[in-house]
C-alpha positions in Angstrom: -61.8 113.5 55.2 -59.6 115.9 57.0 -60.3 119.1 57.3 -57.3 121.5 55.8 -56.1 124.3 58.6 -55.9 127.4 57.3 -52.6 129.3 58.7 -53.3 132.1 61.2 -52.7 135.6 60.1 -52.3 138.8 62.9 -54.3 141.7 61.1 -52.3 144.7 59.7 -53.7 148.3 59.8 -52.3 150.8 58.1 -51.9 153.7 60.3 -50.6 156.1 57.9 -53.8 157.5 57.1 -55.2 157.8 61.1 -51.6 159.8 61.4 -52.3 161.8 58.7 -55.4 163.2 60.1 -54.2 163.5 63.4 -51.6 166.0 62.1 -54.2 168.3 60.0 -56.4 168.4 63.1 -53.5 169.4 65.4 -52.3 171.9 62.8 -55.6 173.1 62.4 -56.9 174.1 66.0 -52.3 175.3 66.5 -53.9 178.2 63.3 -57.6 178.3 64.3 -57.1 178.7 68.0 -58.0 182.0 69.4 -55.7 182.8 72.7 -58.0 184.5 75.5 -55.8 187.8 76.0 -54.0 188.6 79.1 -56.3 190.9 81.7 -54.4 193.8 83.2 -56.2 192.9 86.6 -57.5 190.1 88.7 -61.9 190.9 89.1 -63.6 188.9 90.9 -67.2 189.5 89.7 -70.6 188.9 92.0 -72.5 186.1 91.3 -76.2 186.2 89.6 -78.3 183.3 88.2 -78.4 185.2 84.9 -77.7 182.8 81.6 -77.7 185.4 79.2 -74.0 184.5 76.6 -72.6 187.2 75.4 -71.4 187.4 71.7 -67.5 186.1 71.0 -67.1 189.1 68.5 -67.1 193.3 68.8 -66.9 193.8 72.6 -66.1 196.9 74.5 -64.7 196.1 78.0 -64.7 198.1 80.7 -62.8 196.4 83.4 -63.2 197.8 87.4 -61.0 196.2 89.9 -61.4 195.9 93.7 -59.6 199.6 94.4 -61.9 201.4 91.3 -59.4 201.6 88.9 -60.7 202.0 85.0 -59.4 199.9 82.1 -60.6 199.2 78.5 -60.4 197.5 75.8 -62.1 196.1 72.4 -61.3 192.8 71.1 -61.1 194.0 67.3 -57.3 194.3 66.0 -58.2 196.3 63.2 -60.6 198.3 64.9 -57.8 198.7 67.6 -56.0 200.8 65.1 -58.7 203.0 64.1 -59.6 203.7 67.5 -56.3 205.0 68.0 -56.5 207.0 65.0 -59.4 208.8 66.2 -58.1 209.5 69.8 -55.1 210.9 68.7 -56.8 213.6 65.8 -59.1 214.5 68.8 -56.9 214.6 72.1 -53.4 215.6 70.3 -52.0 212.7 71.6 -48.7 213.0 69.6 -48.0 209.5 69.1 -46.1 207.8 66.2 -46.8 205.2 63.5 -44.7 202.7 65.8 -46.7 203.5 69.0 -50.3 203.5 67.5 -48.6 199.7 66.1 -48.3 199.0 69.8 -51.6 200.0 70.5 -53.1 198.0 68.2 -51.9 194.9 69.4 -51.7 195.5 73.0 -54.9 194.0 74.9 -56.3 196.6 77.5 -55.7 200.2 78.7 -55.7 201.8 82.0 -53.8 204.6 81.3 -54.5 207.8 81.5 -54.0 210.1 78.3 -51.2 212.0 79.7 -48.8 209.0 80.6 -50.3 207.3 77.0 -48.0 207.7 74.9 -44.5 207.2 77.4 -46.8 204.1 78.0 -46.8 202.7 74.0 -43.6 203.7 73.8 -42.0 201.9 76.4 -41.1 197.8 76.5 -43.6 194.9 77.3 -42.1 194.6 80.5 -42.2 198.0 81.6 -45.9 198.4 80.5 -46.8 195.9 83.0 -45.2 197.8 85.2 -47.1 201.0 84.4 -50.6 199.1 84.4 -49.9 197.9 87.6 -49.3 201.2 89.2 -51.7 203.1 87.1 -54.7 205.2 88.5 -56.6 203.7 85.9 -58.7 205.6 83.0 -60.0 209.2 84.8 -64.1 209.0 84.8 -66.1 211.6 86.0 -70.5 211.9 85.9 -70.8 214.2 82.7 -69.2 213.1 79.2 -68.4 216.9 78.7 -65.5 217.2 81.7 -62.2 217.2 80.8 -61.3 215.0 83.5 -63.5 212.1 81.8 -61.3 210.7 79.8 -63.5 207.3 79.5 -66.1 209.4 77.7 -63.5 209.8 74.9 -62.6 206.2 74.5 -66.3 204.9 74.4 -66.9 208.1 72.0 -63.9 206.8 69.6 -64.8 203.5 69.9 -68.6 203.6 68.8 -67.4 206.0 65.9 -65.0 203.4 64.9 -67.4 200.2 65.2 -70.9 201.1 65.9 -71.5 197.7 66.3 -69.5 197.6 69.7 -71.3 195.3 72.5 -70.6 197.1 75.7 -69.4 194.9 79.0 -68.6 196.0 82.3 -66.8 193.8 84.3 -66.3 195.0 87.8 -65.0 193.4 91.0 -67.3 192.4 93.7 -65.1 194.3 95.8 -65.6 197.4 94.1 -67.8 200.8 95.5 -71.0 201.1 93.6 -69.8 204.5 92.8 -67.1 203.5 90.4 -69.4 201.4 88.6 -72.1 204.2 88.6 -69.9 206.6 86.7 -69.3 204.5 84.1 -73.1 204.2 83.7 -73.7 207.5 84.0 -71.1 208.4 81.0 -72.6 206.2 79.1 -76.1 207.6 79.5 -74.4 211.0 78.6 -73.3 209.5 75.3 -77.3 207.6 75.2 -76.2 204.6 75.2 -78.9 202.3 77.6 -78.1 198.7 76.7 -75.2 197.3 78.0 -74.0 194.1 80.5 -72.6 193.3 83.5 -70.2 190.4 83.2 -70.9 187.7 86.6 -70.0 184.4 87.8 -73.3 181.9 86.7 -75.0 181.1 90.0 -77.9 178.5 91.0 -81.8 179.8 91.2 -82.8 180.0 95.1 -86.0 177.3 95.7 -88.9 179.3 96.3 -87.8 182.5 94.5 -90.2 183.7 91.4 -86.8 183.0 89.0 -87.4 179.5 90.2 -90.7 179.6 89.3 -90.3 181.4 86.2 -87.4 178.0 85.5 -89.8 175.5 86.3 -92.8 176.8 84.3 -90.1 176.9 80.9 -89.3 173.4 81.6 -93.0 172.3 81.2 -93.6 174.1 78.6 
């Protein structure tokens, strides 16, 4: 007997579904998505072969570019306007509701307290202009100067959020010196445990690191 053909049939999906999810996974990462704010300056950091990550969360910045200038930040908006708080009760800073607003959610600082408030005051474009001919945040070796105006922001800061993890990020351009008064006012405040931010880096063959690498992997 003849066999009866059954009649070919192209195969439908139904791509409504698919869509759907595409659109709650776009709209998702468009809410979730954490921007990496702008940095006032250009570092190029040294390279190491450390691994250590540092934490996404409660950071203290201290940025040093190639000519030594100071700036800082903390990644916390709503510690942001804390810190503000407290530097303007303890330095007379003068500023308004509207310009500790700015300051809140404005990424880094290199201004010296003087020129603050002119600086939060003034338009997005003209603080750019200001950052980039800034002297950058006055440090000096003792926490008690008055010219070490960094000591007050770190002091502010940890009162604020004690749970601040501090970070200095300097340029590998930079004179020791810079970076050593920034260590030094932080060992005037007793604060020992920070990092230095670097570029990852391979371990040299032969070196005790490499060693030290190679023993980890057997075990």
């Amino acid at each position: 007997m003849p066999h009866a053909k059954l009649p070919r049939k192209s195969t439908h999906i139904d791509m409504t579904a698919m869509c759907d999810v595409a659109f709650l996974l776009l709209t998702f990462f468009m809410l979730a998505t954490k921007f990496k704010p702008e940095e006032p300056v250009v570092v190029k950091t040294p390279s190491s072969i450390s691994d250590i990550q540092l934490p996404d969360v409660d950071i203290m910045l201290l940025t040093v570019d190639s000519r030594g200038r100071i700036f800082f930040s903390i990644d916390n908006k709503v510690k942001r306007r804390a810190l503000i708080e407290d530097l303007d009760a303890n330095n007379n800073l003068k500023l308004t509701d509207l310009e500790k607003t700015a300051f809140s959610i404005d990424a880094s600082e290199g201004i010296p307290f003087s020129q603050l408030k002119s600086y939060l005051s003034a338009g997005p474009d003209e603080r750019k202009i200001m950052q980039t001919n800034t002297g950058g945040i006055p440090v000096d070796t003792t926490v008690y100067s008055a010219q070490n105006e960094l000591a007050q922001w770190i002091k502010s800061a940890r009162n604020t959020n004690p749970k601040l993890r501090i970070c200095i990020k300097a340029d590998g351009d930079a004179s020791y010196p810079y970076v050593s008064k920034i260590i030094k006012t932080l060992e005037g405040w007793k604060i020992f445990k920070f990092n230095l931010i670097t570029n990852l880096k391979g371990i040299p063959p032969g070196t005790a690191a490499a060693q030290d690498a190679a023993a980890a992997k057997k075990s």
